[in-house]
C-alpha positions in Angstrom: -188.2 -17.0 81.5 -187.7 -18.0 85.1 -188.1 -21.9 86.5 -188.3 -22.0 89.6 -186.2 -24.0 92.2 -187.4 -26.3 94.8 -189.3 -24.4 97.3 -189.7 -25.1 101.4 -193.2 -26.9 100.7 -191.9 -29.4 98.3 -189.5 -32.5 98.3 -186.9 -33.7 95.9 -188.1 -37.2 94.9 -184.6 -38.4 96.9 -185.2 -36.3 100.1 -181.9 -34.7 99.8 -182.8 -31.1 101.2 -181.7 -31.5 104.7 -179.4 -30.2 106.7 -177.2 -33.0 108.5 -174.7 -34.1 105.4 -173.9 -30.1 104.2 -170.4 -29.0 105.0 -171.0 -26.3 107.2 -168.3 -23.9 108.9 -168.1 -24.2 112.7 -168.6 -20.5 112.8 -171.6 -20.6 110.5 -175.1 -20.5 112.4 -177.9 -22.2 110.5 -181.0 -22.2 111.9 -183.5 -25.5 112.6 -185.9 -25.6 110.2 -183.1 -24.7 107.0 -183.5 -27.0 104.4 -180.0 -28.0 102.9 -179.1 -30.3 99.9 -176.1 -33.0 101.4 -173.1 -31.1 99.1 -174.0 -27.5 100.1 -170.7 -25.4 101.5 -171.6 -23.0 104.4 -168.9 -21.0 105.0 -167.7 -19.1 107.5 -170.0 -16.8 109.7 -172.5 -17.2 107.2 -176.1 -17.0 108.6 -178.8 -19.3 107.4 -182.4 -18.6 108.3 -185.1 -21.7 109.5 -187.1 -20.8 106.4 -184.1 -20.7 103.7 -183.9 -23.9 100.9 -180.8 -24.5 99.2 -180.3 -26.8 96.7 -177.1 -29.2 95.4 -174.0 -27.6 94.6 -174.6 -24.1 95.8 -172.1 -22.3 98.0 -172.0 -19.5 100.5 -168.5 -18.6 100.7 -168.1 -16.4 103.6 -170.2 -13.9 105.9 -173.0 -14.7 103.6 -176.4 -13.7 104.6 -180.0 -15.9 103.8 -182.3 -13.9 105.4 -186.3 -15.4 105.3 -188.3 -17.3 103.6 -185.2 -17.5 100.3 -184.8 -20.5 98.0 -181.7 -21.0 96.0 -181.6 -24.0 93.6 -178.6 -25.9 92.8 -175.0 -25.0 91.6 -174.6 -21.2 93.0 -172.0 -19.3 94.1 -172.5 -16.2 96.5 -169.3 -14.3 97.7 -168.9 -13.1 100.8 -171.2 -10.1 102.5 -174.2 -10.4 99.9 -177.5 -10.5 102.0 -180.4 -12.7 100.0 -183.9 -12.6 101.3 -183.6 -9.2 103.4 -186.9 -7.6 104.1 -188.4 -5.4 101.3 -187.7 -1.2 101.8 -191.2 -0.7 100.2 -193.2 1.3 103.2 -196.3 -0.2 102.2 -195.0 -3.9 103.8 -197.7 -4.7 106.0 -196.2 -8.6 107.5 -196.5 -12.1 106.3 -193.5 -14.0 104.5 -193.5 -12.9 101.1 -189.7 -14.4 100.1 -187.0 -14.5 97.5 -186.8 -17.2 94.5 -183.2 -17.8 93.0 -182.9 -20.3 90.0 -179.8 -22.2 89.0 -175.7 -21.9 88.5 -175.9 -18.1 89.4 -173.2 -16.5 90.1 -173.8 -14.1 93.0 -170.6 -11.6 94.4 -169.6 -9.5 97.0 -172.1 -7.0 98.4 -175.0 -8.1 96.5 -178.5 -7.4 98.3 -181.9 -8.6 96.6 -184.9 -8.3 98.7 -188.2 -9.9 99.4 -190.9 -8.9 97.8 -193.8 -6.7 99.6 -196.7 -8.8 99.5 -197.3 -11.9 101.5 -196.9 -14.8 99.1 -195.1 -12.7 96.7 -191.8 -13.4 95.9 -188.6 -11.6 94.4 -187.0 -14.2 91.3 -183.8 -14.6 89.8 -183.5 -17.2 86.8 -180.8 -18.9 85.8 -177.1 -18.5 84.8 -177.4 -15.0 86.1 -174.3 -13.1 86.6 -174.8 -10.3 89.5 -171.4 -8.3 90.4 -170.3 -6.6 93.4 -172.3 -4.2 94.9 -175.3 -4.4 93.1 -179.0 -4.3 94.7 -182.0 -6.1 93.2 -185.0 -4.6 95.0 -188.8 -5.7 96.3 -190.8 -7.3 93.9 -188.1 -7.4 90.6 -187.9 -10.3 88.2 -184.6 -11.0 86.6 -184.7 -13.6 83.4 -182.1 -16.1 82.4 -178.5 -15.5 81.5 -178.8 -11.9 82.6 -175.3 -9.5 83.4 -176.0 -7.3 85.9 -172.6 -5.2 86.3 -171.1 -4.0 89.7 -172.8 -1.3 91.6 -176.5 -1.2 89.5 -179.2 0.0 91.6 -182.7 -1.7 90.7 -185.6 -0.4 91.9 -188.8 -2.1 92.4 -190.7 -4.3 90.6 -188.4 -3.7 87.6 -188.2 -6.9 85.1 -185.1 -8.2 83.3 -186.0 -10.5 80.4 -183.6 -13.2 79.7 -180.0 -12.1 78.3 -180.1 -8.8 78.6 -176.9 -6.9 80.2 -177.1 -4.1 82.1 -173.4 -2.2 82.2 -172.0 -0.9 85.8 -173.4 2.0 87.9 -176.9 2.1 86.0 -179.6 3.2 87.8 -183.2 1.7 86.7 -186.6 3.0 88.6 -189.4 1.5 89.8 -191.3 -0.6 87.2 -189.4 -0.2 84.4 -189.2 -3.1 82.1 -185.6 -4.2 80.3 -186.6 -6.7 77.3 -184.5 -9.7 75.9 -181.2 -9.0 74.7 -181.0 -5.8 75.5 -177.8 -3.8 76.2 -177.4 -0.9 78.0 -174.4 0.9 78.6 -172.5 2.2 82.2 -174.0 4.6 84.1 -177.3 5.2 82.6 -179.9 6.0 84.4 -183.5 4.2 82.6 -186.6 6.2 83.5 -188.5 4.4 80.2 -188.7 0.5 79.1 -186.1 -0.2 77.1 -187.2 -2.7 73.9 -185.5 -6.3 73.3 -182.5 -6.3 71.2 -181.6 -2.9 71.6 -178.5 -1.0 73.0 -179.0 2.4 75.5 -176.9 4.7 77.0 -177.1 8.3 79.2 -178.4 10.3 81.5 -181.4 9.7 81.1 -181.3 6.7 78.4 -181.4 7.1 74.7 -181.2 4.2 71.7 -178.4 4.1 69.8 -178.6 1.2 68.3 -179.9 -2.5 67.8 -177.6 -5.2 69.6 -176.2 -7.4 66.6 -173.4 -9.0 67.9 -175.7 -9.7 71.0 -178.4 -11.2 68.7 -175.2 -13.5 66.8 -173.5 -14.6 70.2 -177.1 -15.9 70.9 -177.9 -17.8 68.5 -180.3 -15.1 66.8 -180.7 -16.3 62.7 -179.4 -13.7 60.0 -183.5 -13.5 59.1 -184.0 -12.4 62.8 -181.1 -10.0 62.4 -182.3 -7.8 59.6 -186.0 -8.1 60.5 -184.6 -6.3 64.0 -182.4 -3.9 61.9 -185.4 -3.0 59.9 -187.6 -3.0 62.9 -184.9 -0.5 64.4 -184.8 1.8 61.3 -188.0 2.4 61.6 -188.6 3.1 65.5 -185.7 4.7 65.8 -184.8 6.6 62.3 -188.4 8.0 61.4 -190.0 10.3 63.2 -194.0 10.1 63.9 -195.8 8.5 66.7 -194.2 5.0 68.1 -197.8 3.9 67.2 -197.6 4.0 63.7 -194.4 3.1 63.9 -195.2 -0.3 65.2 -197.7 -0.6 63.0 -195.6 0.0 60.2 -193.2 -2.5 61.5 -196.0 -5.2 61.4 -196.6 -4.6 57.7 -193.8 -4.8 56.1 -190.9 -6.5 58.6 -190.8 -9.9 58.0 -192.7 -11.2 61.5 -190.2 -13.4 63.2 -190.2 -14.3 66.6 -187.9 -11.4 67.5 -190.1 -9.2 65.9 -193.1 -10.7 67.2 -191.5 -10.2 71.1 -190.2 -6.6 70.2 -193.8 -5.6 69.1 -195.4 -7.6 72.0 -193.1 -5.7 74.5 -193.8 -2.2 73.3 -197.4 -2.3 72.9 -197.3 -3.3 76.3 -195.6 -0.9 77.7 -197.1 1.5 80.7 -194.5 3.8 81.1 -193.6 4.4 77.3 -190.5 3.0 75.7 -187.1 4.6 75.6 -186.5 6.8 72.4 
């Protein structure tokens, strides 16, 4: 899922990340000790923290934020008022510098917060190609995949994981360590109390599966074999009643194992807090 960027105790083999070449703002204040790549763009009253690393090509627009012991990698965009690397809300915090770990060519808008994680040496992550719209908070201790759409104004709790290229629809509300598997849709203003399986689509209050994300699955590359073993797969979990169990074990015996269906049986037997039905 997640690669992670260049962090404060390494070096790129050219010894780039420094701070004297970046284009920053007069009325930006970065601290000593901030680790900037020569092309980074620091815009106005932006605030950069001695522990933040940012790699090539990423930009803080405007009254940007980098709270922390943060690390962005290369090619981002972050829009003005989003705060990155703000310390965690968990109660149970007890010190150190646990941080925040943002991959590559994310695309970051206005009022986003994501927090650091609780735990010293932990770390909150963001992947890559991550699309995260206005207003939406990523909390302690989450891990968010690669090519993820997170709509404006979802709340995410902690320790909640995205897998990669799932999109999660405006205004949903996801609680603490709920899992959101690969591919995954769900729909506006949901509110997700149970892990919802790869390659499916959710919606309501709280959420239900409707159905299995095939135009998802084709705009990703997903074979037509992958496709209707998942349709199959979907039948059964979702169509027949009986314990999700035998249900998965049905689906082992007679769906045609692909690596979907591999992933989407991995995923549910793995689940602690039950899957969405």
């Amino acid at each position: 899922m997640w690669m992670a960027p260049l962090s404060a105790k390494q070096s790129s083999p050219s010894d780039t990340l420094h701070r004297t070449m970046a284009k920053i703002h007069p009325t930006a204040i970065v601290a000593e000790g901030a680790q900037l790549a020569d092309d980074v763009i620091v815009g106005p009253f932006c605030t950069v923290s001695d522990q933040a690393v940012i790699g090539s090509g990423t930009e803080l627009v405007s009254h940007v934020v980098i709270e922390g012991n943060t690390t962005l990698g290369c090619g981002n965009r972050v829009s003005p008022f989003a705060v990155l690397g703000g310390k965690t809300q968990d109660l149970k915090f007890k010190g150190g510098t646990p941080g925040v770990r943002i991959g590559n060519n994310n695309t970051i808008r206005e009022y986003v917060t994501i927090n650091a994680a609780t735990n010293d040496g932990d770390y909150t992550t963001v992947g890559n190609d991550c699309h995260i719209l206005a207003y939406s908070h990523i909390a302690h201790c989450c891990h968010i995949g690669n090519s993820v759409v997170i709509v404006n104004a979802c709340q995410i709790a902690g320790h909640v994981v995205i897998e990669d290229m799932a999109t999660i629809e405006g205004s949903v509300g996801i609680v603490q360590f709920i899992r959101v598997g690969s591919m995954a849709y769900v729909g506006a203003m949901s509110k997700i109390t149970k892990d919802v399986p790869p390659y499916m689509i959710g919606h309501g209050d709280p959420l239900e599966i409707r159905s299995f994300n095939r135009i998802g699955m084709e705009r990703r590359g997903v074979d037509e074999a992958g496709r209707k073993a998942i349709k199959e797969a979907y039948r059964i979990l979702y169509r027949q009643e009986g314990p999700v169990a035998d249900a998965l074990d049905k689906i082992e015996a007679e769906v045609e194992q692909t690596a979907e269906i591999k992933h989407l049986l991995e995923f549910c037997r793995a689940s602690e807090n039950g899957i969405a039905r």
